[in-house]
GUZATI-671181 format. One line per 4 residues: number of its first residue (from 1); their letters; for each residue z, y, x of N, C-alpha, C, CB. Coordinates in steps of 0.001 Angstrom, whole numbers, plus 500000, padded with zeros to 6 digits. Each point is the difference from the previous one (the first is absolute). Glycine has a CB too. Layout:
! GUZATI-671181
NUM) a) Z/Y/X/Z/Y/X/Z/Y/X/Z/Y/X  ...
***
This chain:
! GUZATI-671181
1) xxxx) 508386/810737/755309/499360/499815/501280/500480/498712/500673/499785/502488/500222  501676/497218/499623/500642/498832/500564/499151/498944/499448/502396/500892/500197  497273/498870/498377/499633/499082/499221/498487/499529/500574/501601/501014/497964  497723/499830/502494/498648/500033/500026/500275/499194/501608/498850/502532/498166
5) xxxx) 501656/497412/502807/500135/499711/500919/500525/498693/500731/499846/502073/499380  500771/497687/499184/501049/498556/499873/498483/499320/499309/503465/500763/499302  496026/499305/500196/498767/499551/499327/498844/500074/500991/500850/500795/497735  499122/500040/503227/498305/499374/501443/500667/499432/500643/498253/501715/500634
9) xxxx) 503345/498161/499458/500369/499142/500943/500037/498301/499733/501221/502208/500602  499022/497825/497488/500200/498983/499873/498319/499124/499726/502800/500929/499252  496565/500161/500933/498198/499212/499515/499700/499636/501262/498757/501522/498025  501534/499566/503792/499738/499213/501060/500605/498695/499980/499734/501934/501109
13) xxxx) 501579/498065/498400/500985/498720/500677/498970/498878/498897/503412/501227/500672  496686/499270/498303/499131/498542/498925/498492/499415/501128/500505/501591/496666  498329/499778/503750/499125/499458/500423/499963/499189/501355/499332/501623/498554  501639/499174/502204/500704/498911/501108/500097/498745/499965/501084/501393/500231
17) xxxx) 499925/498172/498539/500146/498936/499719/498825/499297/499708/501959/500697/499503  497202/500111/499605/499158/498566/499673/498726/499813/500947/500658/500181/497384  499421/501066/503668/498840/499804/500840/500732/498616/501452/498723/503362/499259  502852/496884/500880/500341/499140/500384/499710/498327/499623/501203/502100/500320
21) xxxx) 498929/497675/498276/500371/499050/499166/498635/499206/500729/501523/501190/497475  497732/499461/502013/498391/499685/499841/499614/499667/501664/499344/501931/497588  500954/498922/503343/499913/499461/501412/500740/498747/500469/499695/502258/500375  501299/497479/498726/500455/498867/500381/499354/498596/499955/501596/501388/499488
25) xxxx) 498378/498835/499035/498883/498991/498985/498388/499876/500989/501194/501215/497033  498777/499918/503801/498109/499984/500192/500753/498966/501874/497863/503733/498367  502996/496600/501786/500072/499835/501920/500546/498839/499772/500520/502315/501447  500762/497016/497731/500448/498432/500058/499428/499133/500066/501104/500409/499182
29) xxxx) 497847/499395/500272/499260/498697/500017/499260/499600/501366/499686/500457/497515  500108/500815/503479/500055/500010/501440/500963/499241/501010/499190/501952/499232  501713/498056/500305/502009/499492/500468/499751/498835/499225/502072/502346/500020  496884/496948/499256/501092/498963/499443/499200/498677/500521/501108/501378/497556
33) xxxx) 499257/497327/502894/499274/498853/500185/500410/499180/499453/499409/500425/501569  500173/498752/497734/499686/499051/499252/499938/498730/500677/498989/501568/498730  501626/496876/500943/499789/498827/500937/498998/499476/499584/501993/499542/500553  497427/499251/499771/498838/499340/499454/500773/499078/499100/498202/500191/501999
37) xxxx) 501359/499630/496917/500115/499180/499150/500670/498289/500864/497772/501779/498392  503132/497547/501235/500129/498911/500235/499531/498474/499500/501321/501706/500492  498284/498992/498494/499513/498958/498783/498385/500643/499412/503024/499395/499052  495874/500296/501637/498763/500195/498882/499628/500044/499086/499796/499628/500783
41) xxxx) 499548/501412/498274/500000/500044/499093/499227/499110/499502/500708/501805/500273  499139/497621/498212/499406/498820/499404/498600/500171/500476/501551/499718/497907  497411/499562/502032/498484/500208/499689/499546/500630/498762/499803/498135/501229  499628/502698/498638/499262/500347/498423/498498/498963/500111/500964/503224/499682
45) xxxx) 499222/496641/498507/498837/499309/500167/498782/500982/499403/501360/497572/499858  497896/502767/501010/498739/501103/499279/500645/500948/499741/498521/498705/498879  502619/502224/501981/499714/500958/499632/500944/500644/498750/497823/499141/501082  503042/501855/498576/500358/500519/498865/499171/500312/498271/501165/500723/502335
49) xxxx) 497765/499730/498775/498885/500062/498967/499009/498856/499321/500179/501953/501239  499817/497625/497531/499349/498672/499761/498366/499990/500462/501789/499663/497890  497572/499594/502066/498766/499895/500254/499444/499616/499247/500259/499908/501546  498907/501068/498409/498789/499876/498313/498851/498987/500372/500060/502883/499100
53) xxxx) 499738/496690/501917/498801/499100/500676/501042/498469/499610/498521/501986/502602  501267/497146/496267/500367/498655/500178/499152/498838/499951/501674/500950/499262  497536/499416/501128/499202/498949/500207/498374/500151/500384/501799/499151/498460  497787/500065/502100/498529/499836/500720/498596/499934/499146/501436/498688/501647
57) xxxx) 497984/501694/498178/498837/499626/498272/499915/498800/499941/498276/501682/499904  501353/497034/500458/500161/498680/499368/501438/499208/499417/498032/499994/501572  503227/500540/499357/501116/499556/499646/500747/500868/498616/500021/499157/502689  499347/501699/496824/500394/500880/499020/500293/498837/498384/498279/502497/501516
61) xxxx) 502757/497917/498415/499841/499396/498451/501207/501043/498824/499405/496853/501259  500946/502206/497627/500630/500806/499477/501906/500529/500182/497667/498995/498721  502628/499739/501843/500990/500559/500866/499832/501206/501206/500606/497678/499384  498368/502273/501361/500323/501109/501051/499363/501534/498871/499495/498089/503039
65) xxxx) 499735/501787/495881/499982/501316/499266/501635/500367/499641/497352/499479/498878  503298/499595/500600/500985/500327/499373/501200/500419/501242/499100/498389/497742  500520/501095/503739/501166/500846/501012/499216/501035/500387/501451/498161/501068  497720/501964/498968/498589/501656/499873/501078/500896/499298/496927/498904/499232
69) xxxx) 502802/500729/499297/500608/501046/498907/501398/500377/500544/498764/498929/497823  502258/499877/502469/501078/500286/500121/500641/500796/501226/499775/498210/498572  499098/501839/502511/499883/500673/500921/500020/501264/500136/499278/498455/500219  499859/501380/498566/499147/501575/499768/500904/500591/499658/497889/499693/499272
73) xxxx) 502941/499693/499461/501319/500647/499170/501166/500664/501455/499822/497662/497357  500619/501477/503282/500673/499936/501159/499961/501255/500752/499565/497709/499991  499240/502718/500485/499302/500682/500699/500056/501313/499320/498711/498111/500888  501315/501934/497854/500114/501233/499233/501390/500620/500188/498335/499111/498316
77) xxxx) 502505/499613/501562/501153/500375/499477/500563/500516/501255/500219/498402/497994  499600/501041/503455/500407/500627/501206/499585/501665/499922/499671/497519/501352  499118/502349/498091/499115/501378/500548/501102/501369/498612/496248/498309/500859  504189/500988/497824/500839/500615/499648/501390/500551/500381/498586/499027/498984
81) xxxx) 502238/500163/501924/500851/500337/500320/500296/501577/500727/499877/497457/499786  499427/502565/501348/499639/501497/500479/499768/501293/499095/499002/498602/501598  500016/500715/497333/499246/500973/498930/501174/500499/499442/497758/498806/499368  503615/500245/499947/500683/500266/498939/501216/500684/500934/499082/497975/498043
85) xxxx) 500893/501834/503031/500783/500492/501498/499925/501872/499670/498832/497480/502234  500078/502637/497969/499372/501674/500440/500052/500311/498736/498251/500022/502032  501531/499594/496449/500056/500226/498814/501447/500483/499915/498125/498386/499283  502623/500500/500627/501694/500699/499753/500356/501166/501319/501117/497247/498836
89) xxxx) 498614/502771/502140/500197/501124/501547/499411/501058/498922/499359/498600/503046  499364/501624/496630/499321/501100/499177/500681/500585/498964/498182/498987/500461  502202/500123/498954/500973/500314/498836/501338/500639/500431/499004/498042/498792  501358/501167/501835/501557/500847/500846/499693/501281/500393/500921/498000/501188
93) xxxx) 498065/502426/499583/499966/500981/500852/499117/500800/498666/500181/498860/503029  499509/501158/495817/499835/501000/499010/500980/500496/499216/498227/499162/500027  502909/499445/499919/501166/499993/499175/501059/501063/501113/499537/497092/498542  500574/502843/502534/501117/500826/500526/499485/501269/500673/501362/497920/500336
97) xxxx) 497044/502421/499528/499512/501513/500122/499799/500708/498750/498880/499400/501970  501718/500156/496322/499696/500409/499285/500705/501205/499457/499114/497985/500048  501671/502049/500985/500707/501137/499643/500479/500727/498917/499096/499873/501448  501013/499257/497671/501036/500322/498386/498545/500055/499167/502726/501970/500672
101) xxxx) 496316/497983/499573/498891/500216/498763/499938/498877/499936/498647/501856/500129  501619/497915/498247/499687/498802/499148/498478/499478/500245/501736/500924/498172  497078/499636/501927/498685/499565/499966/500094/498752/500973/498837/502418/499462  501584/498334/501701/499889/498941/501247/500810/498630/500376/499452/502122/500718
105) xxxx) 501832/498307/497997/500674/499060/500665/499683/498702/498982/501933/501744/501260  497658/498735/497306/499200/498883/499280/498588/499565/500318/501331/500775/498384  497614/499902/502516/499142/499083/501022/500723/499193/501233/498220/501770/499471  502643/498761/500660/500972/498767/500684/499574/498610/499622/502033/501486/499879
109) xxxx) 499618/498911/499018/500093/498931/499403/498383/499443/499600/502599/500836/499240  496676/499561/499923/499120/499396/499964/499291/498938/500825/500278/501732/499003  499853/498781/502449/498854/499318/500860/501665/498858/500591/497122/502600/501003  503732/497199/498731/500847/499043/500153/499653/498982/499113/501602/501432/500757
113) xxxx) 498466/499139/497686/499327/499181/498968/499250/499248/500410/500124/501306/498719  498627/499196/501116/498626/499191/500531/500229/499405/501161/498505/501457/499097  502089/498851/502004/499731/498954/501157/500966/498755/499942/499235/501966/501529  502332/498529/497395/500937/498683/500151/498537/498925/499143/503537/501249/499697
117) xxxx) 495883/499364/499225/499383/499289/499024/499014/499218/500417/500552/501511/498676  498702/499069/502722/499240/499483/500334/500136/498624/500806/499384/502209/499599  501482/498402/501244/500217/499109/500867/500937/498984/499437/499487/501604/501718  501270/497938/497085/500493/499351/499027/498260/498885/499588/502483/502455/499106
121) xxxx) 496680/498251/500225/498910/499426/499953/499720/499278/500750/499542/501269/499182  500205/499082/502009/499307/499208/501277/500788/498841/500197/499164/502003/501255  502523/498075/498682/500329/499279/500175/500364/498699/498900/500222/501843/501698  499457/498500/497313/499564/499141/498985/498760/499272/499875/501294/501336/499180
125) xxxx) 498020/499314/501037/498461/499219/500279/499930/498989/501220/498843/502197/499155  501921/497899/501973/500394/499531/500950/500693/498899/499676/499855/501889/500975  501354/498097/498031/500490/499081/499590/499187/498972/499152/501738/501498/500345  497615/498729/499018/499189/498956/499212/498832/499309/500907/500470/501436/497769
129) xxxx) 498745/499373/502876/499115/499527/500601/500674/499041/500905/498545/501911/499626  502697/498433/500583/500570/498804/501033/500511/498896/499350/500653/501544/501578  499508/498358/497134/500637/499014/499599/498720/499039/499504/502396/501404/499444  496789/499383/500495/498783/499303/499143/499449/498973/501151/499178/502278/498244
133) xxxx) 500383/498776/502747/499449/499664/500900/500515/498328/500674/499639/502872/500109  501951/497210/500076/500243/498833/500343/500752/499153/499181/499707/500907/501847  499851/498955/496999/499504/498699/498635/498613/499730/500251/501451/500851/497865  497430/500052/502500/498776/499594/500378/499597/499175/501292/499802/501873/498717
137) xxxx) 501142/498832/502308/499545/499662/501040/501109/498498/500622/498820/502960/500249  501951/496689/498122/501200/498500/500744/500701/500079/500533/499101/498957/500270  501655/502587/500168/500758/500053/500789/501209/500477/499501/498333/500072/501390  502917/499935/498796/501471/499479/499535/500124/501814/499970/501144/496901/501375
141) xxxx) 499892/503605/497485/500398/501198/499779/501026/500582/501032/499440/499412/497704  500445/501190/503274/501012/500624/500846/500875/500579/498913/498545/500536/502178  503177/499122/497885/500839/500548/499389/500257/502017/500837/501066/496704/499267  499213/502925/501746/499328/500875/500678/499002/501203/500144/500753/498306/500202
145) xxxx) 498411/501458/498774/498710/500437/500111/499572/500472/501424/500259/500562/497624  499395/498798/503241/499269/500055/501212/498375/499553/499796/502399/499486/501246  497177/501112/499529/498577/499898/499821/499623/498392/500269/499588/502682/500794  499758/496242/498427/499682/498779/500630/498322/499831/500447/502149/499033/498505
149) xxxx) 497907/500091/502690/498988/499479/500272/499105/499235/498954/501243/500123/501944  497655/499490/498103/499393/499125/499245/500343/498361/500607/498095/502093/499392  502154/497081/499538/500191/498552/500746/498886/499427/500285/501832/499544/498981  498353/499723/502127/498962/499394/500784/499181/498708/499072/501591/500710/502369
***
């Protein structure tokens, strides 16, 4: 009887805690102020996202197809990041509800497989198209690999 009692006491004191924990986390950010920046942040140019529009219909040639494509590539590869994001989260959260059955925890793994693989892909295709792209387009190899402009 003692045992059983030492045990609702110790599940109130746990939910306490974490209903505390969690009120803290939800009400601080109320209490907290922040200064203004002293230093501005840089300018972006266009944006994080590349722009698939490069050019006007008469000024089109085969350089602006080839920052099109590389755009396009670009644009994918952002839109992968998230994808391969929620892919491995999916995988985790099958891998630690699997609760000792083998079935589930090798669709796990599986869908880790495929998404490291995928997103390995993407980022290979990414790599070439960028290297190609700027031998085509005259413009100098970022050691770096940063995304380059087209030269003027």
């Amino acid at each position: 009887m003692v045992g059983k009692n030492v045990r609702n006491v110790i599940s109130v004191i746990a939910v306490i805690s974490v209903l505390a924990v969690v009120s803290v986390l939800l009400i601080a950010p109320f209490f907290v102020s922040a200064a203004e920046p002293t230093v501005p942040p840089p300018p972006r140019s266009g944006g994080s996202f590349p722009s698939l529009i490069v050019c006007d219909g008469p000024d089109c040639n085969f350089s602006s197809f080839i920052l099109f494509i590389k755009n396009l590539i670009t644009a994918l590869v952002y839109t992968s990041i998230p994808l391969a994001a929620i892919s491995f989260a999916w995988a985790g959260f099958l891998l630690l509800t699997s609760g000792g059955s083998v079935a589930k925890k090798d669709e796990a793994k599986g869908i880790f497989k495929k998404a490291a693989l995928g997103f390995i892909f993407v980022l290979a295709a990414w790599l070439i198209v960028y290297f190609i792209t700027s031998i085509l387009l005259n413009t100098r190899v970022d050691p770096n690999l940063i995304l380059l402009q087209p030269s003027s």
